[in-house]
C-alpha positions, 0 to 999 in steps of 0.5 A: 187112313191114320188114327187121330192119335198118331199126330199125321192130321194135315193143317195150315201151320199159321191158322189158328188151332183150338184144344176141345172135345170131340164127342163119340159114343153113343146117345145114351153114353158119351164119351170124349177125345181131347183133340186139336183142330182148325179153330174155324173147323169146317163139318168134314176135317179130321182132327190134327191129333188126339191129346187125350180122352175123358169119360164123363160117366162115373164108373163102380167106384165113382170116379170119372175117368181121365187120361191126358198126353201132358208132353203134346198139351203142352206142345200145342199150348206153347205152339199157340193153341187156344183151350175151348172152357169145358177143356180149360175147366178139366185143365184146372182140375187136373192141375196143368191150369188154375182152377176155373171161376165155374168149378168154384161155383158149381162146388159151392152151390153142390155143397149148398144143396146138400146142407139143404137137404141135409136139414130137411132130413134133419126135420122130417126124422124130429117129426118121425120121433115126435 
């Protein structure tokens, strides 16, 4: 059997496909491949091909790491593929799609809570020096 990435997956040309996650790793440590599949995908059909992975867990310096195949995203895209919204939103991060509605909130409630945190600390030093 080929792997996923080398693109030979069987499928239906006139049904309709979907770009999204498919999960691997372990309980504690996910880890993501970028894959096109049936939209109506039954429990056991392989993927048709792997455009990518993500891995959500922040390394040593930070950093989520990332890596897309942009020629064949964009094949599949333009070959009417549909974009699942946790995909969609890591497009819009990435570049290929604008940024996503829910990007802008969750950065804005982050920020939010850090100034908030920040002014408790902020009175818990006044209360140390007084």
């Amino acid at each position: 059997m080929l792997s996923p990435a080398s693109g030979t997956g069987t499928f239906y040309r006139r049904s309709a496909k979907i770009i999204r996650f498919a999960r691997y790793g372990c309980a504690n440590r996910p880890f993501f491949h970028i894959v096109v599949t049936e939209r109506k995908r039954t429990q056991h059909m392989p993927v048709i091909e792997q455009l990518g992975t993500f891995d959500p867990l922040e390394n040593e310096h930070k950093e989520k790491l990332v890596a897309l195949n942009l020629e064949r995203i964009l094949y599949w895209i333009g070959c009417g593929a549909h974009v699942s919204r946790p995909v969609s939103e890591l497009f819009g991060l990435a570049g290929l799609f604008p940024i996503h509605p829910r990007t802008y909130i969750a950065a804005w409630r982050n920020r939010k809570q850090m100034e908030e945190k920040g002014k408790e600390e902020s009175k818990e030093t006044e209360e140390i020096k007084s």
